[in-house]
C-alpha positions in Angstrom: 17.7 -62.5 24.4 15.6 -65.7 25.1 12.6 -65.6 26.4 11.4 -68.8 28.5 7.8 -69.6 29.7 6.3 -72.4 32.0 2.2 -73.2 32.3 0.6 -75.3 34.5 -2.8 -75.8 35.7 -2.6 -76.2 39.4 -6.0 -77.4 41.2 -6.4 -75.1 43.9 -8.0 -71.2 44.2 -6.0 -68.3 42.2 -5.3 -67.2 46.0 -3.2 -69.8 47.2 -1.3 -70.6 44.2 -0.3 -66.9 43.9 0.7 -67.0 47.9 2.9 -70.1 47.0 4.4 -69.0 44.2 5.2 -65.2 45.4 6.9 -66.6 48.5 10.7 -67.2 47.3 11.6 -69.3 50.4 9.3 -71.9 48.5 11.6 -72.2 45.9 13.9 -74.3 47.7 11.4 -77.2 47.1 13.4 -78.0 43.6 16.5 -79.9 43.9 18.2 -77.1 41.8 17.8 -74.2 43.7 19.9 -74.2 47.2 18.8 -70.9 49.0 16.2 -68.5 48.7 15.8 -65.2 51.2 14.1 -61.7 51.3 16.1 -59.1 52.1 13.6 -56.6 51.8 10.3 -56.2 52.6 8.0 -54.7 49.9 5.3 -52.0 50.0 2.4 -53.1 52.0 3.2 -56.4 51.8 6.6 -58.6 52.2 6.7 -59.5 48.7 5.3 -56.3 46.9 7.0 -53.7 45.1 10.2 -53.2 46.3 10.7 -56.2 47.9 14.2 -57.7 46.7 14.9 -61.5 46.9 18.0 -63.4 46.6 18.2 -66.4 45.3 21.2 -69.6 45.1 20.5 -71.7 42.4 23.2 -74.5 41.0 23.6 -72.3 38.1 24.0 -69.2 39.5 23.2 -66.3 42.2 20.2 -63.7 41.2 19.3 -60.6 43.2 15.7 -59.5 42.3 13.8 -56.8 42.8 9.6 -56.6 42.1 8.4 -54.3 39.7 4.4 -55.4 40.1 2.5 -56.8 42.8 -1.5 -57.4 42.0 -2.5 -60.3 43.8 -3.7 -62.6 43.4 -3.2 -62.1 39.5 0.4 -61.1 38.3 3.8 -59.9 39.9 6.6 -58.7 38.2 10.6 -58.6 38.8 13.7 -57.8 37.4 17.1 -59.4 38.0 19.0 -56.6 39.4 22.6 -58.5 39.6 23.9 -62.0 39.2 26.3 -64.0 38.2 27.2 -65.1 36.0 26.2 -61.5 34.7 22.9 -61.6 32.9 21.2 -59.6 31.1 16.9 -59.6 32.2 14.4 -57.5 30.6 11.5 -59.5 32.2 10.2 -61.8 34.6 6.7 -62.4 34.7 4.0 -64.5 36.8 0.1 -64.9 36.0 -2.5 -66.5 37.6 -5.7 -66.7 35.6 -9.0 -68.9 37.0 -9.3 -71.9 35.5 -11.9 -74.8 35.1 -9.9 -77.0 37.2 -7.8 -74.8 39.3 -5.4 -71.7 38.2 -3.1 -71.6 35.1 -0.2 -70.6 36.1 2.1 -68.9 33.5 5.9 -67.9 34.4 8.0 -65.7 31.3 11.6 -64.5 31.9 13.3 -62.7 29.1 17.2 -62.8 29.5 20.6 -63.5 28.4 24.1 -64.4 29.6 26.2 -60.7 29.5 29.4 -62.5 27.6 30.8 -61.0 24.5 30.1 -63.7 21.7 29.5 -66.3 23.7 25.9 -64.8 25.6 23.5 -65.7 22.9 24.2 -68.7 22.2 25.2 -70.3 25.4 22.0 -69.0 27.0 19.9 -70.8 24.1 21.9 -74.2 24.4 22.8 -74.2 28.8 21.1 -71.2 30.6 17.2 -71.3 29.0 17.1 -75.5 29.4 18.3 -75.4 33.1 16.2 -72.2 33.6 12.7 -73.4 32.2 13.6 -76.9 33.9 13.8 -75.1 37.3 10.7 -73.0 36.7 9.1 -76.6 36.3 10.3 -77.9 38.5 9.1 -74.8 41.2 5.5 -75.0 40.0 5.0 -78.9 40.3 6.6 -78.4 43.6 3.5 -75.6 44.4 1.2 -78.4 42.8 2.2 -80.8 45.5 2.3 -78.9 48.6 -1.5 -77.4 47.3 -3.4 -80.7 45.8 -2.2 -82.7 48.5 -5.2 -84.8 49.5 -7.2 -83.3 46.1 -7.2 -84.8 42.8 -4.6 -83.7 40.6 -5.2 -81.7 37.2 -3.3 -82.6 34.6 -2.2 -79.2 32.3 
Protein backbone atom coordinates (compact mmCIF):
# COMPACT_ATOMS: atom_id res chain seq x y z
CA UNK A 1 0.00 0.00 0.00
CA UNK A 2 1.11 3.58 -0.75
CA UNK A 3 -0.13 6.18 0.80
CA UNK A 4 -0.13 9.68 -1.17
CA UNK A 5 -0.81 13.15 0.33
CA UNK A 6 -1.15 16.80 -1.33
CA UNK A 7 -1.17 20.31 0.95
CA UNK A 8 -1.82 23.53 -0.13
CA UNK A 9 -2.72 26.75 1.38
CA UNK A 10 -5.50 28.14 -0.64
CA UNK A 11 -6.46 32.00 0.18
CA UNK A 12 -10.00 31.88 0.63
CA UNK A 13 -12.53 30.91 3.80
CA UNK A 14 -12.51 27.01 5.03
CA UNK A 15 -16.20 27.21 3.41
CA UNK A 16 -15.59 27.67 -0.06
CA UNK A 17 -12.53 25.68 -0.43
CA UNK A 18 -14.41 22.63 1.12
CA UNK A 19 -17.53 23.42 -1.39
CA UNK A 20 -14.95 23.34 -4.33
CA UNK A 21 -13.22 20.60 -3.49
CA UNK A 22 -16.28 18.26 -2.34
CA UNK A 23 -17.97 18.93 -5.67
CA UNK A 24 -16.41 16.14 -8.08
CA UNK A 25 -17.72 17.78 -11.28
CA UNK A 26 -14.80 20.33 -10.42
CA UNK A 27 -12.35 17.84 -11.01
CA UNK A 28 -12.54 18.08 -14.58
CA UNK A 29 -10.52 21.31 -14.24
CA UNK A 30 -7.15 19.10 -14.54
CA UNK A 31 -6.13 18.08 -17.90
CA UNK A 32 -5.86 14.47 -16.49
CA UNK A 33 -9.15 13.72 -15.43
CA UNK A 34 -11.89 13.45 -18.40
CA UNK A 35 -15.31 13.02 -16.59
CA UNK A 36 -16.59 13.40 -13.26
CA UNK A 37 -20.52 12.63 -12.12
CA UNK A 38 -22.67 11.89 -9.07
CA UNK A 39 -24.74 9.19 -9.21
CA UNK A 40 -26.02 9.43 -6.04
CA UNK A 41 -27.08 11.94 -3.84
CA UNK A 42 -25.88 11.76 -0.24
CA UNK A 43 -27.62 12.18 3.14
CA UNK A 44 -28.73 15.57 3.60
CA UNK A 45 -26.64 16.87 1.24
CA UNK A 46 -25.58 15.78 -2.50
CA UNK A 47 -22.24 15.02 -1.57
CA UNK A 48 -22.67 13.52 2.04
CA UNK A 49 -22.53 10.05 3.21
CA UNK A 50 -23.67 7.91 0.72
CA UNK A 51 -23.22 9.87 -2.06
CA UNK A 52 -21.24 7.78 -4.82
CA UNK A 53 -19.18 9.63 -7.56
CA UNK A 54 -17.68 8.29 -10.62
CA UNK A 55 -14.88 9.49 -11.90
CA UNK A 56 -12.74 9.04 -15.71
CA UNK A 57 -9.36 9.82 -15.29
CA UNK A 58 -6.50 9.01 -18.05
CA UNK A 59 -5.35 6.42 -15.80
CA UNK A 60 -8.26 4.81 -14.93
CA UNK A 61 -12.15 4.64 -13.82
CA UNK A 62 -12.96 4.92 -9.90
CA UNK A 63 -16.47 4.48 -8.39
CA UNK A 64 -16.54 6.18 -4.89
CA UNK A 65 -18.57 6.21 -2.25
CA UNK A 66 -18.33 8.80 1.08
CA UNK A 67 -17.76 7.45 4.29
CA UNK A 68 -17.58 11.16 6.17
CA UNK A 69 -19.16 14.37 5.52
CA UNK A 70 -18.32 17.28 8.25
CA UNK A 71 -18.19 20.33 6.50
CA UNK A 72 -16.59 22.46 6.14
CA UNK A 73 -13.64 20.42 7.86
CA UNK A 74 -13.06 16.80 6.48
CA UNK A 75 -14.96 14.14 4.13
CA UNK A 76 -14.06 10.81 3.62
CA UNK A 77 -14.43 8.01 0.68
CA UNK A 78 -13.61 4.82 -0.37
CA UNK A 79 -12.94 3.47 -3.86
CA UNK A 80 -15.62 1.03 -4.17
CA UNK A 81 -14.55 -0.39 -7.81
CA UNK A 82 -12.10 0.53 -10.57
CA UNK A 83 -10.00 -0.40 -12.90
CA UNK A 84 -7.56 -1.18 -13.23
CA UNK A 85 -8.62 -3.06 -9.82
CA UNK A 86 -7.21 -1.30 -6.86
CA UNK A 87 -7.00 -1.81 -3.71
CA UNK A 88 -8.15 1.66 -1.28
CA UNK A 89 -8.16 1.71 2.34
CA UNK A 90 -8.41 5.56 2.51
CA UNK A 91 -9.19 8.73 1.00
CA UNK A 92 -9.13 11.61 3.02
CA UNK A 93 -9.73 15.55 2.71
CA UNK A 94 -9.08 18.40 5.51
CA UNK A 95 -9.59 21.80 5.67
CA UNK A 96 -7.98 23.48 8.56
CA UNK A 97 -8.00 27.64 8.98
CA UNK A 98 -5.08 29.08 8.11
CA UNK A 99 -3.26 32.53 8.44
CA UNK A 100 -3.57 33.09 4.86
CA UNK A 101 -6.48 31.06 3.77
CA UNK A 102 -7.27 27.08 4.37
CA UNK A 103 -4.68 24.28 4.26
CA UNK A 104 -5.89 21.97 2.34
CA UNK A 105 -4.59 18.31 2.91
CA UNK A 106 -5.72 15.30 0.60
CA UNK A 107 -4.31 11.36 1.68
CA UNK A 108 -5.29 8.30 -0.33
CA UNK A 109 -4.01 5.05 0.79
CA UNK A 110 -4.07 2.38 -2.08
CA UNK A 111 -2.60 -0.08 -4.34
CA UNK A 112 -2.91 -1.68 -7.81
CA UNK A 113 -4.75 -5.44 -7.10
CA UNK A 114 -2.05 -7.35 -9.48
CA UNK A 115 -0.29 -10.34 -8.18
CA UNK A 116 3.50 -9.27 -8.01
CA UNK A 117 3.33 -6.68 -9.99
CA UNK A 118 0.71 -4.25 -7.52
CA UNK A 119 3.32 -2.95 -5.15
CA UNK A 120 5.71 -1.95 -7.08
CA UNK A 121 4.01 -0.56 -10.03
CA UNK A 122 1.81 1.61 -7.84
CA UNK A 123 5.08 3.08 -6.20
CA UNK A 124 6.85 3.72 -9.60
CA UNK A 125 3.33 4.66 -12.22
CA UNK A 126 0.08 4.80 -10.16
CA UNK A 127 1.15 7.10 -6.79
CA UNK A 128 3.26 9.80 -9.27
CA UNK A 129 0.27 10.24 -11.70
CA UNK A 130 -2.11 10.10 -8.66
CA UNK A 131 -0.45 12.78 -6.30
CA UNK A 132 0.17 14.82 -9.73
CA UNK A 133 -3.58 14.81 -10.33
CA UNK A 134 -4.50 15.66 -6.71
CA UNK A 135 -2.19 18.77 -7.48
CA UNK A 136 -3.16 19.40 -10.11
CA UNK A 137 -7.17 19.51 -8.68
CA UNK A 138 -6.31 21.77 -5.75
CA UNK A 139 -4.28 24.53 -7.85
CA UNK A 140 -7.22 24.30 -10.10
CA UNK A 141 -9.63 25.16 -6.77
CA UNK A 142 -6.79 27.86 -6.06
CA UNK A 143 -7.66 29.55 -9.36
CA UNK A 144 -11.25 29.46 -9.64
CA UNK A 145 -11.28 30.93 -5.60
CA UNK A 146 -8.26 33.64 -5.56
CA UNK A 147 -9.19 34.97 -8.77
CA UNK A 148 -9.00 38.77 -8.36
CA UNK A 149 -7.17 38.08 -4.64
CA UNK A 150 -3.65 37.77 -3.97
CA UNK A 151 -2.35 34.44 -4.12
CA UNK A 152 -0.69 32.49 -1.06
CA UNK A 153 2.03 30.61 -1.72
CA UNK A 154 1.98 27.04 0.52
Amino acid sequence: METMTVERVINAPVNEVFAWLTTTTNYTRSPLVLRCTLTRHGEGTPYGVGAVRSHLWLMGWFRERITHYDAPHATEYVVERSLPPSRHELGRMTFTEVDGGTEVRWITRAEMRLPLLGAPLTRLLVRPILTHTFHNIVNAADEALTRHAPRHQA
